[in-house]
C-alpha positions as CSV (number, residue, x, y, z in Angstrom):
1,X,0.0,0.0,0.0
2,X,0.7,3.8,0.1
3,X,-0.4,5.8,2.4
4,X,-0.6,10.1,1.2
5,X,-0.9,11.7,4.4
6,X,-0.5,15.1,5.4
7,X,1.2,16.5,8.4
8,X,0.9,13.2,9.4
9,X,-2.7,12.6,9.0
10,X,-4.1,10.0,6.9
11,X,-5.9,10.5,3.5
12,X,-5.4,8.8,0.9
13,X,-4.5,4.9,0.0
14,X,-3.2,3.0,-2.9
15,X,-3.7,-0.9,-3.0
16,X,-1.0,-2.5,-4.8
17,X,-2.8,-5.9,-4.6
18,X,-2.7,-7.5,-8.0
19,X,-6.6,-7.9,-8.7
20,X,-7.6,-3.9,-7.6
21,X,-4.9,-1.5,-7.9
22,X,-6.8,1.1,-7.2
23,X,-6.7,4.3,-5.0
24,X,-9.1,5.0,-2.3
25,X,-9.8,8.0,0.1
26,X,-9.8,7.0,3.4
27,X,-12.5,7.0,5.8
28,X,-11.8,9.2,8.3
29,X,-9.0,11.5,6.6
30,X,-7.7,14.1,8.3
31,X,-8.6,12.2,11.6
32,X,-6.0,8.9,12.0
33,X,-2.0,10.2,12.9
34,X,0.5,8.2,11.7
35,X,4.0,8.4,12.6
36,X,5.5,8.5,9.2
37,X,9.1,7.8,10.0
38,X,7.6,4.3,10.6
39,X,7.3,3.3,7.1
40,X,9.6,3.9,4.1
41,X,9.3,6.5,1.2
42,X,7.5,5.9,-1.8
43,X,9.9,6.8,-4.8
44,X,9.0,9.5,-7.4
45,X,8.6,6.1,-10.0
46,X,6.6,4.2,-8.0
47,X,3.6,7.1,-7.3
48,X,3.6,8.1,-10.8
49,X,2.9,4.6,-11.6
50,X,0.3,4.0,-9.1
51,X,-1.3,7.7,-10.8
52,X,-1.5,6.2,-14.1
53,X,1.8,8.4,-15.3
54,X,0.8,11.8,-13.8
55,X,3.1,13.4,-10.9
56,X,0.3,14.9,-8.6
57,X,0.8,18.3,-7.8
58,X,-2.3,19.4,-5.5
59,X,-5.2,17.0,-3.5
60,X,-7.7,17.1,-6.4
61,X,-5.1,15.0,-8.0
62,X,-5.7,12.2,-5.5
63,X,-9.4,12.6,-5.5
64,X,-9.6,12.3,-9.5
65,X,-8.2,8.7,-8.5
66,X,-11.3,7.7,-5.8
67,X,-14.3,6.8,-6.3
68,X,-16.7,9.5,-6.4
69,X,-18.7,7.5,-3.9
70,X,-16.1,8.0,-1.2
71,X,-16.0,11.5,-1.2
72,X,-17.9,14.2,0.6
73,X,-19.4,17.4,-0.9
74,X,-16.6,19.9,-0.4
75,X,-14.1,17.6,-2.3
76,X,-17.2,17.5,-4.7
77,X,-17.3,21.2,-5.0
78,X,-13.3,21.4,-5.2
79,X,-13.0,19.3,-8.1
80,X,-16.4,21.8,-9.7
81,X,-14.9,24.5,-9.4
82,X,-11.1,23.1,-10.8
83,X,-12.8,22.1,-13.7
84,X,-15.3,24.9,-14.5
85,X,-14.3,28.1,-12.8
86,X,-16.3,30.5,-14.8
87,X,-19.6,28.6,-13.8
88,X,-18.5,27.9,-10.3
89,X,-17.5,31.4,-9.5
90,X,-21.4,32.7,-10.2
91,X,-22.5,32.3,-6.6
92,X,-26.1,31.6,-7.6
93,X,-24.9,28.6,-9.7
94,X,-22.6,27.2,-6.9
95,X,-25.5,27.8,-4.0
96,X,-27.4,25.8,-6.0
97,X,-25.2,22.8,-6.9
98,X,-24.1,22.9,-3.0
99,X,-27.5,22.5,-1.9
100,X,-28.7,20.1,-4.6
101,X,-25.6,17.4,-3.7
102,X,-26.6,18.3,0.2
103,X,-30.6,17.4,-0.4
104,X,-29.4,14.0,-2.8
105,X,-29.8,10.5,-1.3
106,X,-27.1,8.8,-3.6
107,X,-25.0,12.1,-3.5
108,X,-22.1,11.0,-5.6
109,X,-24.7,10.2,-8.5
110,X,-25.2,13.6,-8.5
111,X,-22.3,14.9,-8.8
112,X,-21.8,13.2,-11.7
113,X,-24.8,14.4,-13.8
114,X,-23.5,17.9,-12.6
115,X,-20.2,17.1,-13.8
116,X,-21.3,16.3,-17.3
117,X,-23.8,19.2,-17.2
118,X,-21.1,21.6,-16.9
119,X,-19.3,19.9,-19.8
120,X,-21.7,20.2,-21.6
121,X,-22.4,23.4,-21.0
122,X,-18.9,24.8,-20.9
123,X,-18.3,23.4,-24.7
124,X,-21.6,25.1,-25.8
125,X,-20.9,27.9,-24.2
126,X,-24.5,28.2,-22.3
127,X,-24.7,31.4,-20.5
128,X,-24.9,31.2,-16.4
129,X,-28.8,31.6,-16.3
130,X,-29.4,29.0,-18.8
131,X,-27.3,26.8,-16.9
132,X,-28.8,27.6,-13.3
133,X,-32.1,26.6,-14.9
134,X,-31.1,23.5,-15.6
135,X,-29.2,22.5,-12.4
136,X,-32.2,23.6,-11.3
137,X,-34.2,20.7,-13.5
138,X,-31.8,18.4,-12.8
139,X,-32.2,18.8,-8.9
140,X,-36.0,18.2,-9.6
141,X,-36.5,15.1,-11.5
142,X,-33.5,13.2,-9.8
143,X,-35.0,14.6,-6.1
144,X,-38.8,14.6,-6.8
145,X,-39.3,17.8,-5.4
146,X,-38.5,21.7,-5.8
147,X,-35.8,22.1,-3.2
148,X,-35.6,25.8,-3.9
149,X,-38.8,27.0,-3.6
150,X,-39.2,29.1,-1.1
151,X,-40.7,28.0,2.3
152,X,-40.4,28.1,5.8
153,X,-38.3,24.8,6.1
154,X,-38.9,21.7,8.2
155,X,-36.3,19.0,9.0
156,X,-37.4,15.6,9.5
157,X,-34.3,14.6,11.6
158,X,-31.9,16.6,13.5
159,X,-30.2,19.4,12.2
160,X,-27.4,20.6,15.1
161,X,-27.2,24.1,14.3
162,X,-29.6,27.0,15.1
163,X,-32.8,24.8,15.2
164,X,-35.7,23.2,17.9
165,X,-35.7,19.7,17.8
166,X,-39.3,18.3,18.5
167,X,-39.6,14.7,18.9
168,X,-41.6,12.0,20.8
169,X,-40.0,11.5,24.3
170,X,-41.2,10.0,27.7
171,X,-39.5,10.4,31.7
172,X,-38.0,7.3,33.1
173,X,-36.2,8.9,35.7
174,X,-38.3,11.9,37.6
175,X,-35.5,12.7,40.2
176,X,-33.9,15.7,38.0
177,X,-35.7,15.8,34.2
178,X,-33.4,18.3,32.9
179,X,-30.9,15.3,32.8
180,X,-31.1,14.6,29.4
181,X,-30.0,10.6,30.7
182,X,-33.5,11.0,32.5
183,X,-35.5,11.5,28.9
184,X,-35.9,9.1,26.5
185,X,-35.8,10.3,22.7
186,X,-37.8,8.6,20.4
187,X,-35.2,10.2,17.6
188,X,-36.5,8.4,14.3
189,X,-39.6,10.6,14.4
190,X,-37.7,13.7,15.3
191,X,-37.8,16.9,13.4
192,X,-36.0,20.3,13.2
193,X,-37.4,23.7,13.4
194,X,-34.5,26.9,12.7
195,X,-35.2,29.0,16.3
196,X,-36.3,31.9,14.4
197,X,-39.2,30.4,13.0
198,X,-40.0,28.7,16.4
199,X,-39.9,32.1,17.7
200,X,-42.0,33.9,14.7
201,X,-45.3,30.9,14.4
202,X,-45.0,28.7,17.2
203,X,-44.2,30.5,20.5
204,X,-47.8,32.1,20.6
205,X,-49.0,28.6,20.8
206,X,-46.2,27.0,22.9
207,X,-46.2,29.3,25.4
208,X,-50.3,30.0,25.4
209,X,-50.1,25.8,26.3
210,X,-47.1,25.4,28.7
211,X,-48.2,24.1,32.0
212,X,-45.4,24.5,34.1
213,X,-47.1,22.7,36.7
214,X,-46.7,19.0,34.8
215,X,-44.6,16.8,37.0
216,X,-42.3,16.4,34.1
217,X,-41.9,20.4,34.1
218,X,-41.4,20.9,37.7
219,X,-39.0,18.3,38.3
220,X,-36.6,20.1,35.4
221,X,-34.0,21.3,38.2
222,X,-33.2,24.8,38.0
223,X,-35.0,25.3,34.8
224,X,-38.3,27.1,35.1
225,X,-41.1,28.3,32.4
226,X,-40.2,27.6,28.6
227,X,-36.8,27.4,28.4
228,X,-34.9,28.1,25.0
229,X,-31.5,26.4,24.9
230,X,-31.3,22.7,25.2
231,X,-33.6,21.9,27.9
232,X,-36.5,19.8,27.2
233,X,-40.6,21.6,26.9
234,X,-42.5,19.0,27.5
235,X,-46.0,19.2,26.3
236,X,-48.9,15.9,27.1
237,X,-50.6,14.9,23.9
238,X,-53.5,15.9,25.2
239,X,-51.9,19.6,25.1
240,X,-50.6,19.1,21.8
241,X,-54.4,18.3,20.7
242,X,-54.8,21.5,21.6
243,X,-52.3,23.4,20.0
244,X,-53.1,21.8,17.0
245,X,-56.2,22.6,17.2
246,X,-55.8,26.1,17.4
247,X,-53.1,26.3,14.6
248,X,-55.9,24.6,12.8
249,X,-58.2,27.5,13.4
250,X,-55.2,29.8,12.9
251,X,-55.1,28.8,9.2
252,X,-58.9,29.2,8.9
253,X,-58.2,32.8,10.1
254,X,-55.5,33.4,7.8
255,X,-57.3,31.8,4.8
256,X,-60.6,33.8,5.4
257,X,-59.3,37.3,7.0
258,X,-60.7,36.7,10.5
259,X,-58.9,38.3,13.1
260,X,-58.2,36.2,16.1
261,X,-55.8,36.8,19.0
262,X,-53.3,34.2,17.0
263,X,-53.2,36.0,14.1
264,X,-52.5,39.4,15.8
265,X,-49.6,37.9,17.5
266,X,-48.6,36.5,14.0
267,X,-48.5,40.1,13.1
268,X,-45.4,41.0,15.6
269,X,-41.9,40.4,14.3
270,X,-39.8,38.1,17.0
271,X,-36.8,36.3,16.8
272,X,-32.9,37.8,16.1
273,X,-34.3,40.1,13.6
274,X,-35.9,42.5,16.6
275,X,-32.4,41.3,19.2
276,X,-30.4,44.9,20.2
277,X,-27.2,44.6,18.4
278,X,-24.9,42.8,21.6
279,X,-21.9,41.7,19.2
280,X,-21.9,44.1,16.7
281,X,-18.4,43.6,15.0
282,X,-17.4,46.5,12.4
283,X,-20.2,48.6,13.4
284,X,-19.8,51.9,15.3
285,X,-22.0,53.3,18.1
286,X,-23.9,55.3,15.9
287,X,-24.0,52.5,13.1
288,X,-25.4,50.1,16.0
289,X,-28.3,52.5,17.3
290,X,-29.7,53.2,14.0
291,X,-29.9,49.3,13.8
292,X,-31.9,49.2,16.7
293,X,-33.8,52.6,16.2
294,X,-35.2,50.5,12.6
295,X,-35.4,47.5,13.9
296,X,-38.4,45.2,12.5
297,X,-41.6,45.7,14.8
298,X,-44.2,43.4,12.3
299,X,-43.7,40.2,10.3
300,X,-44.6,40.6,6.4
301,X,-44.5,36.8,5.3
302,X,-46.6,35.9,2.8
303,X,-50.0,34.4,4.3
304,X,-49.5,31.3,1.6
305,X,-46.2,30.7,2.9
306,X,-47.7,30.5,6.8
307,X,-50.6,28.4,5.8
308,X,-48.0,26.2,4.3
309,X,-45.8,25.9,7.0
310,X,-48.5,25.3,9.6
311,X,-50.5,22.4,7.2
312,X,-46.7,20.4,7.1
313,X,-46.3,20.8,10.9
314,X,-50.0,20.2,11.2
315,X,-49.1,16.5,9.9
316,X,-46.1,16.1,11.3
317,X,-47.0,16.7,14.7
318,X,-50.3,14.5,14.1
319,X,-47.8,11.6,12.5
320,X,-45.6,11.9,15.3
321,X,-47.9,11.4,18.3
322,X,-49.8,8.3,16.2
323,X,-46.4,6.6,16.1
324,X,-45.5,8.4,19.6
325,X,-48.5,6.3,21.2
326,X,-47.4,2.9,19.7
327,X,-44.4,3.0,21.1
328,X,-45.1,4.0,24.6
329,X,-44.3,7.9,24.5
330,X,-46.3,10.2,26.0
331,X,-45.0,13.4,25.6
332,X,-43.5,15.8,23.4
333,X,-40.5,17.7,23.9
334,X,-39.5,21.0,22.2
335,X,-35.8,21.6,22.7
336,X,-33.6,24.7,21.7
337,X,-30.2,25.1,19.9
């Protein structure tokens, strides 16, 4: 074998075994140390041999050698932009390749069709809004779904940045609840929520539906109320009914025009966007308190776009208590980033 490592970390392998020379990227590069004075050099000869007579001068060298199966998206993207920089440097273009190989199930299959899009492309010389277009067909019929529409976005999963995770859960140790060894997670129906949009349609009927008084609430130690960072909310089904139910009316309201206390609340901006400016790096005083002397008071989203949102969560939530139930969970948790 050869192992291409750098500053002693692993990368790259080459079998020499006589059925499958072939070159491989290792699983967990940049992770494994080897202590390379260990094992001998590889001669000049010998690794233009195993690279099929080229001398490799950078990594995309190496990765041209892997399958494309065994590499992740920013080698993906590396290897784009080497081999069509004029397409690659339009940032609408190379938002939209990034989040089509991130949304693909066979990811590597992907790339692929990209990579001979771009050929294509680049030796017809297609313009960079014909070629977003079609990325943008491509994404759809090899996805099944318009990933760039735009929406207010739900995870089914867990996403670990800024996002709630809501999932089927139930106590099993009542001594201290906040311990999150206390809680079990029923994590195959969980799904994400970014905090912003937690904050903007669901805190009006989170908080309207807390009861602080639930055993499971009480016994979160030093936690009180709805707490926002990583502590579990935990809400009874028979809560959750009723938040559904009046999301449910909620979208009535917002179909029809009826005003309701829901929709006036839906009416208030909330979330970062209305935060005084704490960390405000490169601004000046004055720079910061005109921020926060214009800072959004009231939400202009599209009603579609909130009807939308709340019919997905609507059947989410419905799905996930259904499947809850049958597996012995009885409550829901809403945790925060």
């Amino acid at each position: 074998m050869i192992f291409i490592t750098h500053d002693g970390y692993l990368y790259y392998i080459y079998n020499y075994n006589s059925k499958y020379k072939r070159w491989w990227k290792h699983r967990n590069a940049g992770n494994d140390h080897l202590t390379v004075s260990n094992y001998p050099d590889v001669s000049r000869d010998e690794l233009v041999t195993a690279m099929k007579g080229l001398f490799p001068q950078k990594e995309t060298d190496f990765m041209r050698m892997c399958n494309p199966s065994q590499l992740c998206i920013r080698d993906m993207l590396d290897l784009l932009k080497e081999d069509h920089q004029k397409y690659m440097a339009d940032y609408a273009i190379g938002h939209t390749i990034h989040r089509f190989l991130l949304e693909s199930d066979i990811c590597h299959k992907s790339f692929e069709k990209i990579q001979t899009l771009l050929s294509d492309a680049t030796a017809k010389r297609y313009d960079s809004s014909r070629v977003l277009t079609q990325i943008k067909d491509l994404s759809f019929s090899i996805i099944g779904r318009d990933i760039f529409k735009k929406e207010i976005g739900i995870v089914d999963g867990h996403d670990s940045s800024s996002y709630f995770w809501i999932m089927p859960v139930r106590v099993i140790d009542y001594e201290n609840t906040a311990d999150l060894d206390s809680v079990a997670e029923m994590r195959s129906a969980e799904i994400s929520i970014e905090e912003n949009d937690v904050a903007q349609y669901l805190t009006p009927f989170l908080y309207q539906h807390f009861d602080e008084e639930l055993e499971e609430n009480k016994k979160r130690k030093d936690v009180s109320g709805f707490e926002w960072y990583l502590e579990h909310n935990f809400f009874t089904f028979d809560s959750m009914v009723l938040i559904l139910k009046d999301i449910e009316d909620t979208v009535d309201a917002l179909i029809s025009g009826r005003e309701t206390e829901y929709t006036q609340k839906l009416k208030i901006k909330r979330g970062t966007a209305t935060y005084r400016l704490v960390y405000a790096k490169n601004l000046n005083e004055e720079e910061v308190a005109e921020y926060n002397a214009n800072r959004p008071t009231e939400d202009d989203t599209e009603v579609a776009l909130v009807v939308d949102f709340y019919q997905r969560f609507l059947y989410r939530m419905e799905y996930m208590m259904k499947v809850g139930k049958e597996k012995g969970y009885n409550l829901i948790s809403f945790m925060g980033p």
